[in-house]
Phi, psi and omega in degrees: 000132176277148175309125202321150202246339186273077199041026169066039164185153199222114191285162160307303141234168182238120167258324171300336167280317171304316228273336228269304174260021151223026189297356188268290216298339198276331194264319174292325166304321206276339205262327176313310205304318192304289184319334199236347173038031151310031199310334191237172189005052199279167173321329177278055141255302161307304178320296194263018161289294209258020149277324211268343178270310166327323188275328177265352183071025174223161220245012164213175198184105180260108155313139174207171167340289179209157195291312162344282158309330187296301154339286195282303196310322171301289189311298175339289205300003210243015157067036179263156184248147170336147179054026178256163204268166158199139175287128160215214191222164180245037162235059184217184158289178186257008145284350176306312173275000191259010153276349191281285159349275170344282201260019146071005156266219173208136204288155154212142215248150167235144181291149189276181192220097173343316190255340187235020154070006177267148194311172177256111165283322208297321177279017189275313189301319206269015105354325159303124163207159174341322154272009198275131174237331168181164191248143198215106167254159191230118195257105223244128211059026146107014183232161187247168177313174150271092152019240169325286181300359162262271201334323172292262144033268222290315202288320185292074124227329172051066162248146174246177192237127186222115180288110168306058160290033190293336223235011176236012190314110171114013183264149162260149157286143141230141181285171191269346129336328188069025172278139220236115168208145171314125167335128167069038184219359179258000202248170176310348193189129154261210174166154215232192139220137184250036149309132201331308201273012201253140190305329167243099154218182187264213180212056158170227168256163148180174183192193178185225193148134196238149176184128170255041155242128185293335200267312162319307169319299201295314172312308194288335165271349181253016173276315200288345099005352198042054182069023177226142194263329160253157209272135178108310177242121194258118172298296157233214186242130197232190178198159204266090195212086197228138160279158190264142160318304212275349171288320168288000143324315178263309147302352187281321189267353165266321176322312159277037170239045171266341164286312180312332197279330182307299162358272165339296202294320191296338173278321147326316176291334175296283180324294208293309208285333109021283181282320169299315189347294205285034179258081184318317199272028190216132185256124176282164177276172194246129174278129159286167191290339202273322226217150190261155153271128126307319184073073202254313145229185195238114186215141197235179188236140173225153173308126180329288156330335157284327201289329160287335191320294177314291223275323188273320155318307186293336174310280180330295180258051155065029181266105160283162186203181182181151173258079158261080052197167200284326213213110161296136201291354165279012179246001186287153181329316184282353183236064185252336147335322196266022175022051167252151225237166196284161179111305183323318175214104213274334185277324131025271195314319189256000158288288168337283170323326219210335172297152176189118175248152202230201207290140167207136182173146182327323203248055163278126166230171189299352155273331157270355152302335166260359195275350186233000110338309204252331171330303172261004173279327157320350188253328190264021227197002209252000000 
């Protein structure tokens, strides 16, 4: 195969080609903002809470800082005390356990589902103990947990729930009712992140938290706030976490195009997977029966033994890829304290090992979808 032609490389995603269409409106947005020199909490700051609760069907929609924040500022609001427990998965980004960490409680981990890298509900009770206070499931590369059955869990148990949405926004649930409801709108609190590279993002930090309890909400706006609801007068203990005017500008001008861009990526992901079919050594992701895919990434599972093998071929013909994630998070360095051991959560351990996701983003054409295609049926075919 001859070497790729598209300035010789092919990103994980391209934000500059997206940004091509919607730069008028994103430059007109950024000169109101100059102009009017709303910078902190400005009216496109409002504008776009509450587009963005029309759009998920949910009824507070808190802007903030980072997906981080977002995270820590939800556990803040729920009265949880040192050393109380939170359920999450060790296949994730490490903010998830590093707000857990933070705030002095203690992460505990249930183990992943081989194909489709979303937590094992099924391993959430006996995980449970007297302290266990709530759970972060993580819907993670854009498809989500099963729900309804962690939600059955948690109310017999009278555990709450905080959605790890950075990487599934605009993905759906359906209940076995058959009722629909958006990522991150079914647990006590979701939370999102708009980091640059996310199906919503911004061109910088930024995040947010969804919630139908009015009383959460209200707590959780004045957390984000530095604990206050009136200048000055501090109620509780807060942190300084507001989205910037000129970032919701750009979220103001993506946001209706987030179902089309979810599209895209599933129609890419259509194409991998397609083309991939016939590859013994290569496992595609697995759709659950519950939840729509986004595609936040397109990540395959491959032999251990192969992978760098893989990642330096594509290198070579000018195909980026990236391991998300190299280490799971009960084995990294900052949490060897908490003594968990290799073995603990073994498919976690053999996914790190064996993933590798390659480019899925909006502005994909079919040439280059098929030239990074026929790449790796050429490197496993080799």
């Amino acid at each position: 195969m001859s070497k790729i032609s598209f300035n010789n490389a092919l990103p994980m995603v391209d934000l500059k080609g997206q940004y091509r269409h919607i730069q008028d409106e994103v430059l007109n947005g950024i000169k109101d903002t100059l102009e009017n020199t709303q910078f902190i909490n400005g009216q496109v700051v409002k504008t776009f809470a509450a587009s963005l609760e029309q759009y998920l069907d949910v009824k507070h929609v808190i802007p903030c800082g980072n997906g981080t924040d977002a995270l820590q500022i939800a556990l803040m609001s729920l009265g949880l005390s040192a050393g109380d427990e939170v359920i999450t998965t060790p296949f994730t980004f490490v903010a998830t356990a590093e707000v857990i960490a933070l705030l002095n409680l203690k992460p505990v981990f249930v183990d992943v589902v081989p194909g489709t890298y979303l937590m094992d509900v099924s391993k959430i009770e006996k995980a449970i103990t007297p302290r266990t206070r709530c759970v972060i499931p993580v819907h993670l590369f854009g498809q989500c947990v099963d729900m309804e059955s962690l939600m059955d869990i948690c109310q017999k148990h009278d555990i709450r729930i905080v959605e790890d949405n950075a990487q599934a926004i605009g993905a759906e649930v359906k209940m076995r009712s058959g009722q629909t409801h958006k990522s991150g709108t079914m647990g006590d609190i979701g939370t999102t992140s708009f980091f640059p590279s996310k199906n919503l993002g911004c061109y910088g930090d930024g995040g947010a938290i969804f919630t139908n309890d009015d009383e959460l909400a209200r707590l959780m706006r004045m957390i984000v706030n530095h604990g206050s609801s009136k200048k000055y007068y501090h109620d509780v203990i807060g942190v300084n976490s507001r989205l910037d005017s000129l970032q919701a500008v750009v979220l103001n001008a993506k946001l209706p195009y987030l179902d089309q861009y979810n599209k895209a990526r599933l129609e890419v992901a259509q194409f991998y997977n397609k083309a991939f079919a016939e590859l013994d050594q290569v496992q595609t992701p697995v759709f659950t029966d519950w939840s729509t895919h986004v595609f936040h990434q397109y990540t395959l599972t491959v032999p251990a033994d192969k992978r760098d093998a893989m990642m330096e071929f594509l290198k070579e013909r000018g195909v980026s890829s990236a391991i998300y994630y190299p280490v799971p998070l009960h084995l990294q360095k900052g949490y060897a304290a908490s003594g968990f051991q290799v073995g603990d959560f073994p498919v976690a351990e053999e996914l790190s090992a064996r993933v590798i996701s390659l480019p899925i983003h909006t502005e994909m054409n079919a040439d280059k979808l098929e030239y990074i295609s026929q790449t790796v049926i050429e490197f496993f075919n080799s």
